[in-house]
C-alpha positions in Angstrom: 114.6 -115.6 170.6 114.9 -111.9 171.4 113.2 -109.3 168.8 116.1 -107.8 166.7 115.1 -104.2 165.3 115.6 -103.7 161.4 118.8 -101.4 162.2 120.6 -103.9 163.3 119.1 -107.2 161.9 119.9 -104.9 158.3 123.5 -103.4 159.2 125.9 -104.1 156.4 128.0 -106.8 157.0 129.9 -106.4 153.5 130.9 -103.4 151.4 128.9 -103.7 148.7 126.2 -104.1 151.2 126.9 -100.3 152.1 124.4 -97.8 150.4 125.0 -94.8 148.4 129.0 -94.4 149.6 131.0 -96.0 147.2 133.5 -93.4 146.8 134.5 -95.0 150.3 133.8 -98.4 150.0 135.8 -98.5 146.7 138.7 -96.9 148.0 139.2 -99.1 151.0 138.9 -102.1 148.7 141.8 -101.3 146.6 143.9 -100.1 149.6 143.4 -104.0 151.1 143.7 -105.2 147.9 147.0 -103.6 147.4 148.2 -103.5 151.1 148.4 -99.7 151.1 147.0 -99.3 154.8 147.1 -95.8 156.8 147.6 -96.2 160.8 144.9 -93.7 161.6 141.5 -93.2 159.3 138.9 -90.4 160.0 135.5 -91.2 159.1 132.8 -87.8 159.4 129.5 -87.8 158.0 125.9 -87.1 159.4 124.0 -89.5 161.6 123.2 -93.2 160.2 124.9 -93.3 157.1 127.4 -96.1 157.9 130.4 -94.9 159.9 130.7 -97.4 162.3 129.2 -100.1 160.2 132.1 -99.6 157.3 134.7 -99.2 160.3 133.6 -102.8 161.6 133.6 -104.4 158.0 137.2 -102.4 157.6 138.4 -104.3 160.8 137.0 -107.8 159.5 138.6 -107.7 156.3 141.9 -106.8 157.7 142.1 -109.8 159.8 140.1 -112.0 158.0 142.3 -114.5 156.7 140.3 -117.3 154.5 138.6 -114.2 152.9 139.4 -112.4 149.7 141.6 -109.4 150.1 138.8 -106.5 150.8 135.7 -109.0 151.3 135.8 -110.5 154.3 134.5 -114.1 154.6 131.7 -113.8 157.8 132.7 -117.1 158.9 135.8 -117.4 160.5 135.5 -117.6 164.0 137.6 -113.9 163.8 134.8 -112.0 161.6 132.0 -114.2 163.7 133.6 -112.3 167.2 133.6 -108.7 165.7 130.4 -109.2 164.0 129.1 -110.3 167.9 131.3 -107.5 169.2 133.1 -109.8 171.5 136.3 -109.4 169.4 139.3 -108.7 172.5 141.8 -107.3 169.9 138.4 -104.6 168.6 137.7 -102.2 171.4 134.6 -99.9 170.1 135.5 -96.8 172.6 132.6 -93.9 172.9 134.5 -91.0 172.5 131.2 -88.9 175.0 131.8 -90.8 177.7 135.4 -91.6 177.3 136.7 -88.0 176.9 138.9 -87.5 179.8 143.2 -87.8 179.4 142.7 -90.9 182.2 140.6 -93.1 179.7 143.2 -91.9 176.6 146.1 -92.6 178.8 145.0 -96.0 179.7 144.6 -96.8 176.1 148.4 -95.6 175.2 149.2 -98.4 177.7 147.1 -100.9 176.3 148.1 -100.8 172.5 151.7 -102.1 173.5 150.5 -105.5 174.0 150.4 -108.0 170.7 146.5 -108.8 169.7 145.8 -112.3 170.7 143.5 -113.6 168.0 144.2 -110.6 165.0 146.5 -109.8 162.7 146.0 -105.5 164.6 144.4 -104.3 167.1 141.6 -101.8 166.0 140.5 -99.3 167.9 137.1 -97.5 166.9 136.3 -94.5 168.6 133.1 -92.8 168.0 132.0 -89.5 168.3 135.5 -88.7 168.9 135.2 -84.6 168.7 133.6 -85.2 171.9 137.4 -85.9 173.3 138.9 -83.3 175.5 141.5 -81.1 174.2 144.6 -82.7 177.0 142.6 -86.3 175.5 143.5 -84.9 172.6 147.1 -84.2 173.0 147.9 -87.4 175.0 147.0 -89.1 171.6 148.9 -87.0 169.3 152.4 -88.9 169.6 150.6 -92.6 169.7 148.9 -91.3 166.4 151.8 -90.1 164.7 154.2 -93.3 165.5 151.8 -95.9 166.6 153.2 -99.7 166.9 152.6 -101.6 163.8 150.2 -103.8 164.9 147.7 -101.2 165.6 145.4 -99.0 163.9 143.0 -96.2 164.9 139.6 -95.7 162.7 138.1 -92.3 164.3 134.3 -91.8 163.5 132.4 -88.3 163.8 129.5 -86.1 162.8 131.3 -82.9 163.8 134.9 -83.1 161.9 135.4 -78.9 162.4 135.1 -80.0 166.3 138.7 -81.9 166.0 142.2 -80.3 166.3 143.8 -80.1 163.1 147.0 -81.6 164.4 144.7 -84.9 164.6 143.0 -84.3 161.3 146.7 -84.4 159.7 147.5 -87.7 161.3 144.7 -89.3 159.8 143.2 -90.5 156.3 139.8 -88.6 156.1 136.8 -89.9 154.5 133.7 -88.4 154.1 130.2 -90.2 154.0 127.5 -88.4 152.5 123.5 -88.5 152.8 122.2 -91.3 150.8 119.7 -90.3 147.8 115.9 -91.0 149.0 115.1 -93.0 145.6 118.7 -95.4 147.0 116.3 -95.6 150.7 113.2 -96.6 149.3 115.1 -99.1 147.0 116.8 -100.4 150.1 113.9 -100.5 152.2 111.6 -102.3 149.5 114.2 -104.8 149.6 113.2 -105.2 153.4 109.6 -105.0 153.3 109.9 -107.9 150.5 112.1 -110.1 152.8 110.1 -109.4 156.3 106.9 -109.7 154.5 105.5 -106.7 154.9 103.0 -105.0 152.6 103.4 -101.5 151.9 103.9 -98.8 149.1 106.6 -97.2 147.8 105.2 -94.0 148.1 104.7 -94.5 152.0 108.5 -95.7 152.0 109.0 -92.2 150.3 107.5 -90.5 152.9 109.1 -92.4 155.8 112.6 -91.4 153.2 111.7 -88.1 153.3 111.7 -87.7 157.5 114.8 -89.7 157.5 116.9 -86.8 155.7 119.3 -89.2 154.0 119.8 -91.5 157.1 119.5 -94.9 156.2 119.4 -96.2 160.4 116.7 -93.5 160.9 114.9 -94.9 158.1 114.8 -98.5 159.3 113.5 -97.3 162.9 110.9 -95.3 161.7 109.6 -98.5 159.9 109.9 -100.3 162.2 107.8 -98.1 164.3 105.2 -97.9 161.5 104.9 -102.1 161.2 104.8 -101.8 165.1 101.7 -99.7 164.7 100.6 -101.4 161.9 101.2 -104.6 161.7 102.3 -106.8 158.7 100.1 -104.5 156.0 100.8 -100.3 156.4 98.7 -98.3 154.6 100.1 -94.6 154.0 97.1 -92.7 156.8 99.3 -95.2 159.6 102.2 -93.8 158.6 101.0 -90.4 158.4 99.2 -90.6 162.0 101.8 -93.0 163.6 105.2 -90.1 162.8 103.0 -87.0 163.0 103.7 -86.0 159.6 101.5 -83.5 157.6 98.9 -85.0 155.3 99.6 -85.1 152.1 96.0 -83.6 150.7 96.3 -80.8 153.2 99.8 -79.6 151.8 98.4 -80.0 148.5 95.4 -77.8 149.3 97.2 -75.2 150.7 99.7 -74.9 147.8 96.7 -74.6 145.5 94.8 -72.0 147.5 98.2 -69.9 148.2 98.7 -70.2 144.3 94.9 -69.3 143.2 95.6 -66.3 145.5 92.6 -67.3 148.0 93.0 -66.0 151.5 90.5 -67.2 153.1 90.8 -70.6 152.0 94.6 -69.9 153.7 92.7 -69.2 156.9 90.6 -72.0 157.3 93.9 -74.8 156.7 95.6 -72.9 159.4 92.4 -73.7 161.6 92.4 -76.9 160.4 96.1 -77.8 161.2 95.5 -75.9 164.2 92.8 -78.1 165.4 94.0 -81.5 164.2 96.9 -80.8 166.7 99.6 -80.3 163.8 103.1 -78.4 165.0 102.7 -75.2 162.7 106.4 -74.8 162.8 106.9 -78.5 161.4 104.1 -77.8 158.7 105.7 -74.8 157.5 108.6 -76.6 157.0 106.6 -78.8 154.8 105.1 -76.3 153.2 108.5 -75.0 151.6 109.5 -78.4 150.7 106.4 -78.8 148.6 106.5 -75.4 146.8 110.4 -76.6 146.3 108.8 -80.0 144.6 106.9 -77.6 142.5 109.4 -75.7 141.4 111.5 -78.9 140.9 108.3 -80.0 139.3 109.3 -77.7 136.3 113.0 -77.7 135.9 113.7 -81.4 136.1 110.5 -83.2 135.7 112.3 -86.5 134.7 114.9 -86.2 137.5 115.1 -88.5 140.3 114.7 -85.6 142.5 110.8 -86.3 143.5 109.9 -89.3 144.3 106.1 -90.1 145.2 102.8 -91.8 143.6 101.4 -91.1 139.7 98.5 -89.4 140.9 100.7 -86.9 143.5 103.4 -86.4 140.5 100.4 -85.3 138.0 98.8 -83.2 140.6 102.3 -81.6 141.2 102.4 -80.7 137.6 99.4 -79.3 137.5 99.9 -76.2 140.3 103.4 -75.9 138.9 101.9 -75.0 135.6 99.0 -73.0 136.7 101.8 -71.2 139.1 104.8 -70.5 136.8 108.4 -70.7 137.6 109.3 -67.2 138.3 106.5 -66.7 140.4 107.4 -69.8 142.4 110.5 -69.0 142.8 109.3 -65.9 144.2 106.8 -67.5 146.7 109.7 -69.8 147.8 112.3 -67.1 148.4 109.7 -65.1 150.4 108.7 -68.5 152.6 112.5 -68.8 153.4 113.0 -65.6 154.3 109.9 -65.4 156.6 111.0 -68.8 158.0 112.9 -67.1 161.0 110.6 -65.2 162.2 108.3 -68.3 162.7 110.7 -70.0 164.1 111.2 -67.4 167.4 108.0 -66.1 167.8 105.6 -66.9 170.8 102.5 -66.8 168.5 103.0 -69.1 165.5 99.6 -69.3 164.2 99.6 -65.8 163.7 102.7 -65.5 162.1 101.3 -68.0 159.6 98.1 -66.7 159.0 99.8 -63.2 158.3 102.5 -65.3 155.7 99.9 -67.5 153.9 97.5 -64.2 153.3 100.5 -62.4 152.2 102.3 -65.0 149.8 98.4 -65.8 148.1 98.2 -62.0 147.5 101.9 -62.0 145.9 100.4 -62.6 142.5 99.3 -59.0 142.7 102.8 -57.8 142.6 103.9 -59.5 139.3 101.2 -57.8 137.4 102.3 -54.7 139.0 105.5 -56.2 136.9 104.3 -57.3 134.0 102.7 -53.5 133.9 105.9 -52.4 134.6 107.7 -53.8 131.3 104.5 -53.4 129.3 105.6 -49.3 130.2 108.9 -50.0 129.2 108.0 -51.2 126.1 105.7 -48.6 125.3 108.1 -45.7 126.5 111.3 -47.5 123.7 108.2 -47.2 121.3 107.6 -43.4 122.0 111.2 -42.2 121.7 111.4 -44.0 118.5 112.4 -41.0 115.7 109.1 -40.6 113.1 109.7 -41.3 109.7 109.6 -38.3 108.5 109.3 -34.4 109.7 105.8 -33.7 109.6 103.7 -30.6 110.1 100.8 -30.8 112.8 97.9 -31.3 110.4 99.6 -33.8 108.4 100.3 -35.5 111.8 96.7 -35.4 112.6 95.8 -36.9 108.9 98.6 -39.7 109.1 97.4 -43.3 109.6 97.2 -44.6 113.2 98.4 -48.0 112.3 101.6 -46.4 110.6 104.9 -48.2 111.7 106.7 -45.1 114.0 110.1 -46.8 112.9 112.3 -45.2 110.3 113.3 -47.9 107.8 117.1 -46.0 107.3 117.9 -45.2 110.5 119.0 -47.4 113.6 116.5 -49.2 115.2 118.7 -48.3 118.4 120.0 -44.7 119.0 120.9 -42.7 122.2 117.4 -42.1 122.8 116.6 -45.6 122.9 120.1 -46.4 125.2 119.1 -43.9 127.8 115.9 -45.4 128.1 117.3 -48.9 129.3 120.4 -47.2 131.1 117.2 -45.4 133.0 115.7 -49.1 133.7 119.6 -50.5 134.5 121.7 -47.5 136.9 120.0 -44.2 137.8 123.1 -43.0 138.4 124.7 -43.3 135.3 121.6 -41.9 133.5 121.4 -39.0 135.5 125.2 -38.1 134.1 124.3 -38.9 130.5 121.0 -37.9 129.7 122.2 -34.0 130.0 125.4 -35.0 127.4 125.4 -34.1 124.0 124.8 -37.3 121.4 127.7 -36.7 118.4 127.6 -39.9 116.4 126.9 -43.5 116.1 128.9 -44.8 113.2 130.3 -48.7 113.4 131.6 -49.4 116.4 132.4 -45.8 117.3 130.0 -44.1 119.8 131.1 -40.1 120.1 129.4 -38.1 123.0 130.3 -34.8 124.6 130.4 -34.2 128.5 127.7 -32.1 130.6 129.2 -28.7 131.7 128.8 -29.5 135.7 132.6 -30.1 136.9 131.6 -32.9 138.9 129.7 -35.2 136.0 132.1 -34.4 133.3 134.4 -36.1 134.7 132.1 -38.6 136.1 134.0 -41.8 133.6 137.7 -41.0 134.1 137.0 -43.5 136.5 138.6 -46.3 134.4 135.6 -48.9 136.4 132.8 -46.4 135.7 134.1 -46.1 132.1 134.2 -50.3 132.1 130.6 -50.3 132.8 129.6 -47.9 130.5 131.0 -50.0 128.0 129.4 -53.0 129.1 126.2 -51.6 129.2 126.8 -50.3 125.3 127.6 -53.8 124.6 124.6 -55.4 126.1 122.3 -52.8 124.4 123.7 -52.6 120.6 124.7 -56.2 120.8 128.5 -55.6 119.5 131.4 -54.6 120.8 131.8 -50.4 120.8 134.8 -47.9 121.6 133.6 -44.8 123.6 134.7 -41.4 122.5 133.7 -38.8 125.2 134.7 -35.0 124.1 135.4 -32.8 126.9 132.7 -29.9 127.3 133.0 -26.4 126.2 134.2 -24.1 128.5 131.6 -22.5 131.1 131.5 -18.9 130.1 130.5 -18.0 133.6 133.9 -19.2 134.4 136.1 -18.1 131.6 134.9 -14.9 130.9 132.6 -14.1 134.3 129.8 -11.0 133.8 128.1 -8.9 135.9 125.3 -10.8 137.6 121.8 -9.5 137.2 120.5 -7.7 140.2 118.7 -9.9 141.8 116.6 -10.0 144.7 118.6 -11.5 147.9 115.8 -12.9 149.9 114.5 -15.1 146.8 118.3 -16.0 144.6 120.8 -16.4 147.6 124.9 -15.6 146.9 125.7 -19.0 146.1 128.9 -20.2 144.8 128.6 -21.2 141.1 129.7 -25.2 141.7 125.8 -25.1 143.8 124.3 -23.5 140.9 125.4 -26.4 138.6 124.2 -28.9 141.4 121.0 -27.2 140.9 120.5 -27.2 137.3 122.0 -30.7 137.1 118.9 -32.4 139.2 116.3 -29.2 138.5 116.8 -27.6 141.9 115.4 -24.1 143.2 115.9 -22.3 146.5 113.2 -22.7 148.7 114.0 -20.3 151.3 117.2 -18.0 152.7 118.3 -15.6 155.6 118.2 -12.1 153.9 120.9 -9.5 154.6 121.3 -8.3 158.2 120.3 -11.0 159.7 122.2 -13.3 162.3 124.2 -16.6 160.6 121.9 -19.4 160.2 122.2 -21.8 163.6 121.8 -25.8 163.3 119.2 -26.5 161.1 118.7 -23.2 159.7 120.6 -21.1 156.6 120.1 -21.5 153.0 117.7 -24.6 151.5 117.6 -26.0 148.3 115.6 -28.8 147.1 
């Protein structure tokens, strides 16, 4: 007898042998069990996750007739024929190489006729984006009105690919990736019944390269057992699918997080050499640091799934790494990901990533320097307990807390220090306002004099996040009172301007005067009288 491979010796010949999509499988039992069938379904999913196998186990338990309704019996000489394929009244149709109008044509003539052996004529076509768009609209009207004895079960992996007006004939149904931890139990299952000795954590691995396909699974082990024979060890399923070793990806995570370069270096020798595709390990690489970080924020999910030793090993560079600076290594690795993937000289492009990402621990202690400044500047604009005179300053004890017991731990002085950490912008308007009280919920300030940045928060959005930030910083809801500045004298009551010398204090209007005093400008240089108008690039500058 004829090897049969594990796809199809293991293809689900039930529902509830159909892994990780119940949602579907539940849904079409209750519709046979209450007779509410569609004319047209729509199956879409990625590869190997049991379109066509739910579609043939659909078309079984509509005609099976000595089964219960939604679980078909597998015996009847009709389930036996569409189990076999040979089922007349069940034409599988592949929608690639049956695309043209001719082939869809000949099909509208064929579903006339009665089925000879079913209750309906099924009609499964696969990959049926792949249809042409005059296909397409030869199979509208049959679709919408189609004889009662027939029914259409459509199966895809690219559903944006087919025309609405089809999509709104049918019954859609989505299939999802199946979990890895639901592929290893599945394929544990298998390994027990085909005799085959091999750990779970090399099923995880073979998981892993399946992405959530359960058919891709079951070939790749059966290519491992073909290399391997009846007992697999994990190094024959490593060397057999090309995948990176495990200890290597470990090392390099632990040399990237101990900031070691040239460690870094010699792994990219090393893959290199053993004939590794850098662009596959580097794909590797950010699903490990994404275990790590995983690793940390559900540690007792089902979200990793490999060996004791690898899991405590895991845990141990997570630690020593920290979340936030994880985080940070990962987002840097995907966003260096694309130029690795179009440059002509990979193993430079990951030399130059893995010396840069074990050297980004240097930029969070520039960080963590950063907020110990912060800190220490909200400490120095603190008020002092009391007024002092210099030489009781000097004889006042170091260790003395700088905080005033009676007075509000945060004041404007305090609040302009974090708006200066939050928006520059809105800093730069307020730390030339006047501060007029702080008294409940009532915060009183007085515009700047410049035109332009007194009326900087009649912007009713500006004024929103001004407000926002007050809440954030005094931790309570606050009403902002801004009193309008007093008049510029210069304006209301002008003088005589001081003679001046031209060439050094320019006639400038008085709206560039307060642009200069706002951001502590001067005049750096000016065309003195008599000569010609300043041409492009030259005139008056102010910095």
């Amino acid at each position: 007898m004829p090897y049969e491979v594990l796809a199809r010796k293991w293809r689900p010949q039930l529902f509830t042998d159909v892994i990780g999509q119940e949602h579907i499988t539940d849904t079409l039992r209750n519709a046979l069990a209450t007779g509410r069938l569609a004319h047209a379904y729509l199956f879409s999913g990625p590869r190997g996750v049991g379109k066509t196998s739910v579609a043939r186990i659909f078309a079984k338990a509509i005609n099976c007739s000595e089964g219960e309704p939604g679980i078909p019996c597998n015996r009847c000489p009709v389930c036996r024929e569409i189990t076999h394929g040979s089922a007349v009244d069940i034409q599988e149709i592949d929608g690639a190489s049956n695309r043209g109008i001719d082939e869809i044509r000949e099909l509208r003539e064929n579903i006339k006729y009665m089925p000879s052996t079913c209750t309906y004529r099924i009609y499964i076509i696969d990959e049926v984006h792949m249809l042409t768009l005059p296909a397409f609209n030869a199979l509208l009207k049959t679709l919408e009105e189609p004889p009662d004895h027939v029914k259409f079960i459509f199966a895809t992996t690219e559903p944006h690919k087919v025309p609405v007006t089809i999509l709104s004939r049918c019954q859609r149904y989505d299939f999802k990736r199946i979990p890895l931890n639901l592929i290893v139990d599945h394929m544990v299952r298998i390994a027990e019944k085909e005799g085959i000795q091999i750990e779970r954590a090399g099923l995880a691995v073979i998981a892993g390269e399946a992405e959530g396909s359960m058919r891709d699974a079951e070939s790749l082990l059966d290519q491992v057992i073909s290399f391997a024979g009846q007992k697999v060890a994990e190094r024959d399923i490593i060397r057999t699918l090309g995948i990176v070793d495990r200890d290597i990806l470990f090392e390099s995570s632990a040399a990237i997080i101990e900031g070691k370069a040239d460690r870094c270096l010699d792994i990219v020798d090393k893959i290199y050499t053993y004939g590794y595709d850098i662009k596959d390990f580097y794909r590797t690489l950010m699903q490990q640091f994404r275990n790590l970080l995983i690793s940390l924020i559900a540690p007792k999910g089902h979200l990793l799934d490999m060996s004791e030793s690898d899991r405590e090993e895991l845990v141990r560079q997570a630690r020593a790494a920290g979340e936030e600076r994880l985080q940070l290594l990962l987002n840097f690795m995907i966003n260096r990901e694309e130029d690795l993937r179009f440059t002509t000289h990979p193993r430079l492009v990951l030399e130059t990533t893995l010396i840069k990402l074990s050297r980004l621990g240097d930029l969070l202690s520039f960080e963590a320097v950063l907020h110990k400044l912060e800190a220490l500047e909200k400490r120095l604009l603190s008020p002092l307990p009391h007024e002092t005179s210099p030489a009781e300053g000097r004889l006042s004890d170091p260790g003395a807390n700088w905080s005033k017991p009676n007075v509000q731990e945060k004041g404007w002085k305090e609040f302009l220090a974090f708006l200066s950490s939050e928006n520059q912008v809105v800093y730069s308007v307020l730390k030339d306002w006047e501060f007029l009280d702080l008294s409940g919920n009532l915060l009183e300030i007085k515009s700047g004099r410049p035109s332009f940045s007194s009326t900087f928060f009649d912007d009713p959005q500006r004024y929103a996040q001004l407000t926002d930030y007050c809440r954030r910083f005094f931790e309570k809801e606050v009403r902002i009172k801004i009193t309008p500045a007093d008049p510029d004298p210069a304006v209301t009551s002008p003088e005589p301007a001081p003679a001046s010398n031209p060439a050094s204090e320019p006639d400038l209007p008085p709206t560039a005067h307060q642009v200069m005093d706002l951001f502590e400008g001067s005049v750096v240089g000016a065309d003195g009288p008599g000569k010609p108008g300043p041409g492009p690039g030259q005139g008056t500058q102010t910095k």
